[in-house]
KOLVOLO-145545 format. One line per 4 residues: for each residue x negated, y, z negated of C-alpha. Coordinates in steps of 0.5 Angstrom, whole numbers, plus 500, padded with zeros to 3 digits. Example, Ala and Ser with C-alpha at 12.3 -4.5 7.8 and 13.67 -1.06 7.14 Angstrom:
REM residues 2
475 491 484 ~ 473 498 486
***
This chain:
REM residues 357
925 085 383 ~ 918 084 383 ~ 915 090 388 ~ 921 094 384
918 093 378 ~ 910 095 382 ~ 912 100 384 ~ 915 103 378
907 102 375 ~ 904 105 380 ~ 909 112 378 ~ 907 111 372
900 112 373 ~ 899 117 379 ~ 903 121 375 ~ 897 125 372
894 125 379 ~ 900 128 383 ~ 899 136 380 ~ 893 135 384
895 134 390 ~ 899 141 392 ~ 891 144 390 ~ 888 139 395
891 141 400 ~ 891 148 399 ~ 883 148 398 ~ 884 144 405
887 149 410 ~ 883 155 406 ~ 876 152 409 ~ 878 148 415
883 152 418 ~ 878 158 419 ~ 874 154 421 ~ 877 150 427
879 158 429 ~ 871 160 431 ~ 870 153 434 ~ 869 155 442
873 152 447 ~ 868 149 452 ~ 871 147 460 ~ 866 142 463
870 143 470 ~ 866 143 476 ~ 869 150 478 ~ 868 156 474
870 156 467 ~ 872 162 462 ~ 868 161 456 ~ 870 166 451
865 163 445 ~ 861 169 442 ~ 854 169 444 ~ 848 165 440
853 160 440 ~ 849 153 439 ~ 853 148 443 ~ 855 153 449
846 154 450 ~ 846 147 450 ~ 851 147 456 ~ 848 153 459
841 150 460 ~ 844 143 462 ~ 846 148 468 ~ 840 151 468
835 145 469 ~ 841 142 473 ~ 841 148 478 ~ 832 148 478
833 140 480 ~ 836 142 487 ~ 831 148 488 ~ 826 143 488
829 136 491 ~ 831 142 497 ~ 824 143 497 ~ 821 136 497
827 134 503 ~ 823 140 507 ~ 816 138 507 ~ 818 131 507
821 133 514 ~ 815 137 516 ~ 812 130 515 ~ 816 126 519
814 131 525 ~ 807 130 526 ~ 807 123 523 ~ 811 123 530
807 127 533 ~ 800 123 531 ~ 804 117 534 ~ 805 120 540
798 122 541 ~ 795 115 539 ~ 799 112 544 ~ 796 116 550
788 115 546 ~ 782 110 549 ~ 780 105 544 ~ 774 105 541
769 099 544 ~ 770 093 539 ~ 763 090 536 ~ 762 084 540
762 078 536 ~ 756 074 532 ~ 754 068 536 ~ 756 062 533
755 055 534 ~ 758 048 532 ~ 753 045 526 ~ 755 039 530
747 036 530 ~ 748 036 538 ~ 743 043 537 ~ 741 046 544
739 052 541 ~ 732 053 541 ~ 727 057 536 ~ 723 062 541
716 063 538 ~ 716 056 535 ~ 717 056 528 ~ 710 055 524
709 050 518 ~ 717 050 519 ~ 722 047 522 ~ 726 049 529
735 048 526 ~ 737 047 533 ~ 744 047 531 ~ 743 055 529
737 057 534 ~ 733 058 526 ~ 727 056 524 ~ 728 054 517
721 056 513 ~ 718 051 507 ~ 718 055 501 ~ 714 061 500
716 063 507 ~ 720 067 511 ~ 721 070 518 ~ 723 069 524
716 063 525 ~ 716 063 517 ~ 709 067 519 ~ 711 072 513
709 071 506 ~ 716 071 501 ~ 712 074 496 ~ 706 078 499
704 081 492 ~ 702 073 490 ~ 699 072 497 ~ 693 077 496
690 078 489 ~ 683 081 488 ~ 681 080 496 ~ 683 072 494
688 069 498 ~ 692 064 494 ~ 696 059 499 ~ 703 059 494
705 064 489 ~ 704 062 482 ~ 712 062 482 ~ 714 057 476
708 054 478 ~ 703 052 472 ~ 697 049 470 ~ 691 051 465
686 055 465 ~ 692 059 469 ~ 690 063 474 ~ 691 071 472
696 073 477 ~ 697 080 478 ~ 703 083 475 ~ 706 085 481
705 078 484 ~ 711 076 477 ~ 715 081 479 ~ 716 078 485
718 072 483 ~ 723 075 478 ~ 726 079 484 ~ 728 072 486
730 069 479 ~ 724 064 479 ~ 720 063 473 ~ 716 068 472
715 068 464 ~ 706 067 465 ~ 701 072 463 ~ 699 077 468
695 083 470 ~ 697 090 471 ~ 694 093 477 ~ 696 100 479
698 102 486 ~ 694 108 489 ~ 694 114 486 ~ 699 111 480
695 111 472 ~ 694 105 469 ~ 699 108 464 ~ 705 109 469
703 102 472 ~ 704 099 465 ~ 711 103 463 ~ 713 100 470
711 093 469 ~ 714 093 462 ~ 721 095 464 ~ 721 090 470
718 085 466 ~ 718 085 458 ~ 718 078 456 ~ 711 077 459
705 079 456 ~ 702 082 461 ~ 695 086 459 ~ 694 093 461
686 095 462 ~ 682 098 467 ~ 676 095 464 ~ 679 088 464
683 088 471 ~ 675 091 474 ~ 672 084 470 ~ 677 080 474
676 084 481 ~ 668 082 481 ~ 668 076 478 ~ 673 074 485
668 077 489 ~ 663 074 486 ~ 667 067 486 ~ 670 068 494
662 070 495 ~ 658 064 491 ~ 663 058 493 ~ 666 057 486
671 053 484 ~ 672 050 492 ~ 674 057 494 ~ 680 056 491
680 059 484 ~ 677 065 480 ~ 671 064 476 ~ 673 068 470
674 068 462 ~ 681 068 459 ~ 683 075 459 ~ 685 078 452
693 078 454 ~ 699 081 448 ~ 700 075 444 ~ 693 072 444
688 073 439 ~ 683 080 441 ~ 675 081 443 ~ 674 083 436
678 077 432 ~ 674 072 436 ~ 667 074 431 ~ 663 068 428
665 071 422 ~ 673 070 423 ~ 677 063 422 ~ 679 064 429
672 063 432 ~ 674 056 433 ~ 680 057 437 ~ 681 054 444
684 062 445 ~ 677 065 443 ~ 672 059 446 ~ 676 061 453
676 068 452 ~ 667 066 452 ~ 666 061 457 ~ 668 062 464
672 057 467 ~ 676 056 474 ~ 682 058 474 ~ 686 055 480
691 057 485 ~ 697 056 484 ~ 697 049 486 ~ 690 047 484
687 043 479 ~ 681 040 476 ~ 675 044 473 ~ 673 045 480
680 047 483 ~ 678 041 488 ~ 684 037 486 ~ 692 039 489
697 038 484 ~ 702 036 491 ~ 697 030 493 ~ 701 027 486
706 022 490 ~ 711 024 484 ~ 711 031 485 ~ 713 031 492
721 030 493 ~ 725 030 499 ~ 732 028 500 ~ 732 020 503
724 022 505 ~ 726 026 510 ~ 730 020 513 ~ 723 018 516
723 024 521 ~ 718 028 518 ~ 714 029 512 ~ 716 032 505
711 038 503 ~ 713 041 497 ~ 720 039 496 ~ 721 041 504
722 036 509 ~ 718 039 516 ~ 722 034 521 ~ 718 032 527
720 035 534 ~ 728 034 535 ~ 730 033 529 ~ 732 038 523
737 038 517 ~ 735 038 510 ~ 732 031 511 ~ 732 032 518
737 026 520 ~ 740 031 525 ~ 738 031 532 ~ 737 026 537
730 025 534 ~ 723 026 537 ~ 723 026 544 ~ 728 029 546
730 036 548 ~ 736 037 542 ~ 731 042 539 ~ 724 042 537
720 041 530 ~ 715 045 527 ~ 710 049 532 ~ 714 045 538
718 052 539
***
């Protein structure tokens, strides 16, 4: 009895609402009826389909330009499958003609040899202050050297500065009073990424002004002061003329003041009447003093820096096979190696040391 008497309530409430109805539905077939009418019947067979729809329509453009780009698609992978086959002929006819060419001569392969210490390749001219690698038919150069005989300077600019001949190339090689090493010598050693953080003097190449020389050195080596004067780099040309000429300093240094470089105190701050007078800066900008080779020391340069035992390292003291000249172990003929232990030994015809060739 129960959904009986629900039912009966349900009536009783819906019934303000049933008058409604019939008015639903006949607004209903006023707006979807016509509607449903003007809707265009659209056919997606693979063949060809009536299309009675009024033209503009906005679903029937959508369907014509799908066919469109489907119909521009097959146009180009037409033409693709074309010029793919054109490839595929003369790709054919490149591989015929490779078939029936010369080859080209190979290089022929660099020499090598077994790094076994045996050696029996010798070093043609001989090696110099060097040392004949038998294993490599080389000479391996001391520092500061290079070349087939370790005949040729590593850094030529350090070499040859003033009409003075330095034996080594001030190259990470300090001592005080320093030596004024040309520009061009530093550069060098920076070329190499060796110390060059010193002072130097701007010499300019023939025909090049002494400002051009001066931007040049800048942009190569700016941390170094450098000085940039024609007067002072003339100074320092006379007074190694006068030094080579006289026998000062052993031959092996300049007799010269402390040039004014950057960073240090100038001509007119070392006066009497200034605080600075007094400064080791100033006194040697006054009072002419050897300056060494690199290499050299002492007040007249007569003292090498490498007769020091402490300043001579070679690996396992060069095993007793040779001598260790600045860090570099020159093997006795026969033996060679970084601390000459390869070879058979002095005497022997594994391979030659030094000047033996």
């Amino acid at each position: 009895a129960r959904p009986r008497e629900l039912l009966a309530d349900l009536s009783v409430y819906m019934a303000p609402f049933s008058r409604l109805v019939p008015l639903g539905l006949v607004l209903l077939a006023l707006v979807v009826i016509p509607t449903l009418r003007n809707f265009p019947t659209i056919s997606y067979d693979e063949g060809p389909a009536a299309a009675p729809t009024p033209a503009g329509s906005e679903p029937l453009s959508r369907v014509a330009a799908l066919r469109a780009r489907e119909r521009d698609l097959a146009t180009r992978l037409g033409s693709l499958n074309g010029t793919l086959s054109i490839a595929r002929t003369r790709l054919a006819a490149a591989a015929v003609h490779t078939r029936h060419a010369v080859p080209a001569p190979a290089d022929p392969a660099p020499a090598t040899y077994p790094l076994d210490g045996a050696g029996g390749h010798a070093c043609v001219g001989g090696c110099g202050r060097g040392t004949c690698n038998a294993d490599l038919g080389r000479c391996d150069c001391p520092p500061f050297a290079k070349g087939a005989g370790c005949a040729e300077p590593l850094f030529p600019a350090c070499v040859d500065q003033y009409g003075l001949k330095p034996t080594v190339a001030a190259c990470g090689i300090h001592s005080q009073p320093a030596f004024p090493a040309t520009c061009d010598c530093v550069m060098q050693c920076h070329e190499l990424a060796l110390d060059a953080r010193q002072e130097c003097v701007v010499a300019p190449a023939p025909g090049e002004s002494m400002a051009a020389a001066e931007r040049r050195t800048k942009a190569a080596i700016p941390w170094s002061p450098i000085i940039a004067n024609e007067t002072w780099l003339q100074r320092t040309r006379a007074d190694a003329a006068a030094s080579l000429a006289d026998g000062h300093c052993s031959g092996r240094g300049i007799l010269s003041v402390q040039l004014p470089y950057q960073f240090y105190p100038k001509a007119s701050d070392c006066v009497p009447s200034d605080r600075r007078y007094n400064l080791e800066e100033c006194a040697n900008q006054r009072t002419p003093k050897c300056r060494c080779f690199p290499g050299f020391t002492g007040p007249t340069c007569s003292v090498r820096m490498d007769k020091s035992p402490g300043l001579h390292k070679c690996f396992n003291e060069c095993s007793g096979r040779g001598a260790c000249e600045h860090n570099f172990c020159r093997c006795e003929p026969g033996s060679w190696g970084i601390d000459c232990s390869l070879g058979p030994g002095s005497g022997s015809s594994g391979g030659s040391g030094g000047s033996g060739g």
